[in-house]
N, C-alpha and C positions, 0 to 999 in steps of 0.2 A: 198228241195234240200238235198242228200246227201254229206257224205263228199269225196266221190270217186270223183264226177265229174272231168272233167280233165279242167274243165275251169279255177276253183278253185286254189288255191295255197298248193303246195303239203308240209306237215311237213317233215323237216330233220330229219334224224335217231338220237337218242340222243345220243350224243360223249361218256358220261360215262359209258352207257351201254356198245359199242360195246368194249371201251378200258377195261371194267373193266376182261375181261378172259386174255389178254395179261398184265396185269399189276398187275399180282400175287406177295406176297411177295417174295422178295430176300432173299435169305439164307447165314447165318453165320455171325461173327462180323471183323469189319473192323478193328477196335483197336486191337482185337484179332490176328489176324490172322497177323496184323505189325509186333503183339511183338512174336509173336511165331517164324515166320518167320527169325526176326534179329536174334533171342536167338539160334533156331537151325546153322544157318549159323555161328554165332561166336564160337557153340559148336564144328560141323566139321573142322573148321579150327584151333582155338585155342586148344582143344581138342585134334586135329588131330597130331598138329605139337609139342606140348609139349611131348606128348606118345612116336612119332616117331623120334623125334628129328629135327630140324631147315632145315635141307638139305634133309630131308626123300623121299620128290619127285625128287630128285634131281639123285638118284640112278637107276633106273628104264629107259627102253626105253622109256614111255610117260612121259619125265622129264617136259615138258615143258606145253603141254594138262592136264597134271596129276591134278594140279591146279585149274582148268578150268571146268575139268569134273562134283564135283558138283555143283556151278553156272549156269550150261549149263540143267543138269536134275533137279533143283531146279525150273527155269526158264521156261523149258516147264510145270511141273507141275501149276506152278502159274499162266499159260497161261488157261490151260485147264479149272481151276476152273474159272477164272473167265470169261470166253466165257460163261461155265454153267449156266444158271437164277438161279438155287439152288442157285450155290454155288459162286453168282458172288462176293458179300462180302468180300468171305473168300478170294478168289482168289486174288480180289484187296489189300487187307491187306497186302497178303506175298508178290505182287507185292513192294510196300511202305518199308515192311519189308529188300527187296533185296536192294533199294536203301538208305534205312537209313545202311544197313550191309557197301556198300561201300562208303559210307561219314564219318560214324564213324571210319570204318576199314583202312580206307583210311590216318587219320587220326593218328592213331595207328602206322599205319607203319612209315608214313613218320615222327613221334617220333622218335620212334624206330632206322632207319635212320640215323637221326641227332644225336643221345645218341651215336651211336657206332662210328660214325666218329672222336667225339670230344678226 
């Protein structure tokens, strides 16, 4: 008998084989790309508003978007990478990174807030 017959019971295709071309390493570091992430975002803002002064967007037609604008392109960027298999790592990192930015930053302000009121 061979082992074609169809009477027979047929072997399953082996699972690790077929996954192992879709289950390529991931690229970039997750830690990394947190800390990067936060570090840049507190750089453009802190940064930002120390240079320009506290009401800087404040002067401008997009007084209020102005703000917004990099969270908003920071935010599709960290989209993008981390859809990518390369770079899903990285991507998620700065994803973490954007939300540790508004809990700590978040933070900061509402400091900040309370100091000036009192």
């Amino acid at each position: 008998m061979s082992e074609d017959s169809p009477d027979g019971p047929q072997k399953p295709p082996d699972p690790p084989q077929q996954n192992a071309r879709r289950s390529g390493p991931r690229g970039g570091s997750l830690g990394l790309g947190a800390l990067v992430g936060a570090l840049a975002l507190y750089a453009v803002y802190v940064v930002g508003t120390m240079a320009r002064g506290p009401y800087a967007w404040s002067v401008s037609f997009f007084a209020v978007p102005a703000a917004f604008i990099p969270i908003v392109l920071y935010l599709a960027v960290a989209i993008v990478l981390a859809v990518r298999r390369r770079t899903s790592l990285w991507g998620a990192g700065l994803l973490i990174g954007l939300g540790a930015f508004v809990l700590l930053g978040g933070g900061l302000c509402i400091s900040l807030l309370v100091q000036a009121r009192a």
